[in-house]
N, C-alpha and C positions, 0 to 999 in steps of 0.2 A: 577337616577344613572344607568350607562351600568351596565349589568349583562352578557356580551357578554367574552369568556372567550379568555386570552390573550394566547399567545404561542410564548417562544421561537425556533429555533429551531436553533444550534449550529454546524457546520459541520466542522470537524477536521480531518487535517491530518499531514503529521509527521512534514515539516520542513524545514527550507531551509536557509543559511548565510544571512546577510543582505544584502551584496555584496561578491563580488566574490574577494573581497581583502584579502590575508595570515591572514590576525585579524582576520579580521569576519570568516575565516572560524571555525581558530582556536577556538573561539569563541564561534562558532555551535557545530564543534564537540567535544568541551569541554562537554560541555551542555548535549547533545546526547548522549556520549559514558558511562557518572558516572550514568545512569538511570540505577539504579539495578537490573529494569527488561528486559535492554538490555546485559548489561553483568553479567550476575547474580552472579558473586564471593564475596568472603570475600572483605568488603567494604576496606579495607588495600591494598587487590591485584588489585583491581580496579582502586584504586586512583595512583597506581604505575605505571599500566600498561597504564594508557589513560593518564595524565598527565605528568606522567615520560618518557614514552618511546612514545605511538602514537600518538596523538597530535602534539609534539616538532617534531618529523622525518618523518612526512605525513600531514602537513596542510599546505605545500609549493605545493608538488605535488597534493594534492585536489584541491589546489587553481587554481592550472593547468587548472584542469576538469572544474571547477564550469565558469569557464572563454571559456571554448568552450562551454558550457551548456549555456548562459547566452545569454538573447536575447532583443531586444531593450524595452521591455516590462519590462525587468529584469526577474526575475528565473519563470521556466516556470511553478511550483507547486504553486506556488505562484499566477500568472495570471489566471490558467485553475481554481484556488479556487477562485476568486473573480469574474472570469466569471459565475461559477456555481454559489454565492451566491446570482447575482445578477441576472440571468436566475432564479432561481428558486421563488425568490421573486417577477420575476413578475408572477407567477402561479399562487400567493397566492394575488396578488391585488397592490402591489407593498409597497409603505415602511408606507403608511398610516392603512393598512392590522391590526387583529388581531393576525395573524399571523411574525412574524420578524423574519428574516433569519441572523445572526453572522456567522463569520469566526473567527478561531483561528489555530495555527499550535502549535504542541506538543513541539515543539521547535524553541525558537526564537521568531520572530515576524511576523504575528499577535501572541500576546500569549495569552494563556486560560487566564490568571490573569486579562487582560484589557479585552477579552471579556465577561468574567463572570461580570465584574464591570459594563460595558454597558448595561447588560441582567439586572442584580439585577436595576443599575437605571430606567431600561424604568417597572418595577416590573409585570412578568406575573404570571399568573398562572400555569402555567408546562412550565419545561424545555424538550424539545428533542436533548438528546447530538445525534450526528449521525458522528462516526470517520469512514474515508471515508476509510475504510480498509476492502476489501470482506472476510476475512477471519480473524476470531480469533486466535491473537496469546498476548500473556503475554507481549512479546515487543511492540506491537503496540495500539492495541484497550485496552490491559490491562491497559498499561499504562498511556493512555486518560483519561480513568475512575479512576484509581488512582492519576492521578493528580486533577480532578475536583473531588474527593470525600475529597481529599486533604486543596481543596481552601475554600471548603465551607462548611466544620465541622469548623469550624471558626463565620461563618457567623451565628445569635441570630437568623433569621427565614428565610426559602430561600422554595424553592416553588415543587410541585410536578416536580421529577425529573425521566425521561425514559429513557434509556442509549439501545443505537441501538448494538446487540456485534457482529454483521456480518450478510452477507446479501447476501453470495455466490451464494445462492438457489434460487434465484428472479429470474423469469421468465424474466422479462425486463434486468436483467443484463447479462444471459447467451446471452441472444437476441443481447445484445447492442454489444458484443465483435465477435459475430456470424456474425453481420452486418458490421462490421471491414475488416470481412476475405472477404466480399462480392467483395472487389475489385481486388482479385485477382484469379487467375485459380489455384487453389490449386492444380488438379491435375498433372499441367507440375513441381513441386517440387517435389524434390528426397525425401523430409522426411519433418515431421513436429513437433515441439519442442514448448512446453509448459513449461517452463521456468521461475517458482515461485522464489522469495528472499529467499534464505536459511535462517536456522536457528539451531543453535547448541543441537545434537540429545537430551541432557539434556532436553532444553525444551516442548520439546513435548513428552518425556518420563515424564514428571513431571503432568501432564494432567493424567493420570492412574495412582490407586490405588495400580498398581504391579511394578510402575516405569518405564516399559518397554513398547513403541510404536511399539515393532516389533510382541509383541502378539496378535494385533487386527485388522489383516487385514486391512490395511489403507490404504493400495494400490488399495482394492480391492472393498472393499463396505463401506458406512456409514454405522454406527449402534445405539444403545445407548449409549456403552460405546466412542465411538472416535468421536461424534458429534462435539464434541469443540475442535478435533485434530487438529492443519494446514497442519499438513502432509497427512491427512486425507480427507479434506475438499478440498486441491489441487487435490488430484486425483480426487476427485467427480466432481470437476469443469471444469478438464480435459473431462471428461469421458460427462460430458452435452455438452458443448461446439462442440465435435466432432460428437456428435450425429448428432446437429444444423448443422453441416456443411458437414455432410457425409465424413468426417476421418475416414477411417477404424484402428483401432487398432493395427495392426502391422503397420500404414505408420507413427504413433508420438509417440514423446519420453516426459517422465514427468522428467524436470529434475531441480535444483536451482541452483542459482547464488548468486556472490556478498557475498561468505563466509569470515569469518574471525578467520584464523586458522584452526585448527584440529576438528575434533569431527562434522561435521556438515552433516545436513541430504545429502545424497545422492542419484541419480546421481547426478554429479557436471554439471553445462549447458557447462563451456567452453570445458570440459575432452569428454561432449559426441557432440561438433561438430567436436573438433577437430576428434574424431574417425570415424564420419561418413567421414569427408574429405578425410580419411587416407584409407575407404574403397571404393572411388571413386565417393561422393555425390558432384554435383555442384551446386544444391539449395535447400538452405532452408527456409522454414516458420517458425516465429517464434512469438507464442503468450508469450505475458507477463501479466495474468489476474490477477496478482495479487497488479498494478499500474492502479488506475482508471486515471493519469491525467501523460504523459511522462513527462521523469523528469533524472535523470541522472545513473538510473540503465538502461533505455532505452533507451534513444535517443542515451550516450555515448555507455555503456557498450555493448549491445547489437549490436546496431547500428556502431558503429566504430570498441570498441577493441575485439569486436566478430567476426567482417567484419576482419581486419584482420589478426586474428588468423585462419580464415576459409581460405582463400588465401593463408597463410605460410604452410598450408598442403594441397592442391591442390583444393581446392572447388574455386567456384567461386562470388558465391550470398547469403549474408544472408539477408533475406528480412523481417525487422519489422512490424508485423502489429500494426497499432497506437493501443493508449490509446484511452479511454472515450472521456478524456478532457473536453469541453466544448458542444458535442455533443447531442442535442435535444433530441433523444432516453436516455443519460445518464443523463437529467434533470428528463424527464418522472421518471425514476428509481427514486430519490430522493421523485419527488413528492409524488409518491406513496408511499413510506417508509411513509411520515409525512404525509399525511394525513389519513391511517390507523390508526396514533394513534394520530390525533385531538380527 
């Protein structure tokens, strides 16, 4: 009998429509939006406000986006995660391996339900959940783990389970995004913008015991208490990244994107290009570290309705630097997460 021990290992990330058709989107962000740890209201206000109001009056105009996002491959979070599943499993020996590589998305499909079913049928011995999110936040990697802690309290015996909660601080990851910037002259740009997915201040006030994110210098340094801040963990990955790349300090800005509604962490990314536009910047660099794989906070957001909104106030260039994607350096980063904890 083998005694050679088996290993899943799981990589999740958020999500993506089936296609790019009004249904599916609807569809998606039906799904997406009632996750009580993305909009964390009284479940009454939630189901009124995504159902009733956003979904019905924004899943024509998503459908828009997801239709210039969409590439013969089909959605590109979707491709750059099956490229990674499948790069990284030949690290590990390829699909005959004790080692097995799973894809799942948080929402939609692939979904955690049929990859956990695959994982329990092929039966290992530890699981490595790994949601491909550099940074812990209660919306994202929380909610990974709450949904697979979800599936499988259900499940009569299920197997040692490691759940990855972030993995900002990885040398191969500051590296992988460092080597991003390497194509370009960083210096002939007016400014440079670090440009995280926001999140409504609530949540990362909810992370401290005083309620309050603005008493724990999260701009300024990690500590003990703001380790598992995102606001927190953005600025430290800011603050490495620039080191890697010789950014001095005053030439970038830390700012988010991609809010919805009021209350959300600040600076806003499009309020501070439009500003630098306003005081005569005509290019920008702009990292996004907080998307391992481009996808539609980038390629569009960034990329287009950024490019334009820098233009209608006199800039001339906002220049993205890629995602990860499917890039050999950002396999490395994987492998090394899992096989520290074979």
């Amino acid at each position: 009998m083998s005694t050679s021990r088996k290993t899943a290992v799981l990589l999740v990330n958020l999500g993506s429509p089936d296609s790019p058709n009004p249904s599916d989107v609807a569809s998606y962000l039906t799904e997406f939006l009632n996750d009580p740890r993305v909009i964390d209201i009284n479940w009454i206000g939630r189901k009124i406000l995504v159902n009733g109001i956003i979904v019905p009056f924004r899943h024509r105009k998503s459908a828009k986006v997801y239709q210039e996002l969409w590439t013969p491959e089909g959605s590109p979070l979707i491709y750059y995660g099956r490229q990674s599943q499948t790069k990284l499993q030949e690290r590990f020996g390829g699909n005959d391996s004790n080692t097995r590589v799973f894809l799942a998305m948080r929402y939609k499909n692939p979904s955690i339900e049929s990859a956990l079913a695959a994982i329990m049928k092929w039966n290992p011995d530890k699981i490595i959940v790994l949601p491909l999110f550099p940074h812990y936040a209660s919306a994202s990697t929380g909610s990974v783990i709450d949904k697979c802690m979800r599936i499988m309290r259900d499940m009569w015996a299920f197997p040692e389970i490691q759940f990855i909660n972030q993995f900002w601080d990885h040398p191969l990851y500051l590296q992988a995004f460092a080597n991003r910037a390497k194509q370009f002259d960083i210096a002939s740009y007016d400014h440079v913008i670090f440009s995280y997915h926001g999140l409504p201040e609530r949540q990362v006030d909810k992370v401290y015991e005083d309620r309050a994110c603005r008493n724990h210098s999260c701009e300024h340094e990690i500590n003990d208490e703001n380790k598992h801040c995102y606001k927190a963990t953005c600025y430290a990955t800011t603050r490495e990244i620039a080191m890697r790349c010789g950014i001095e300090e005053s030439h970038y800005t830390v700012a988010f994107q991609s809010r919805l509604g009021g209350g959300w962490i600040e600076p806003f990314s499009d309020k501070v290009i439009e500003e630098l536009a306003k005081k005569g910047a005509k290019k920008l660099l702009v990292f996004s570290p907080a998307f391992v794989a481009d996808c539609l906070e980038t390629t569009i957001e960034i990329g287009e309705e950024y490019q334009e909104l820098f233009e209608e106030h006199g800039g001339e260039k906002v220049q993205l630097v890629p995602s990860l994607n499917d890039g050999e350096d950002w396999i490395d980063l994987l492998e090394d997460i899992v096989r520290k904890r074979l």
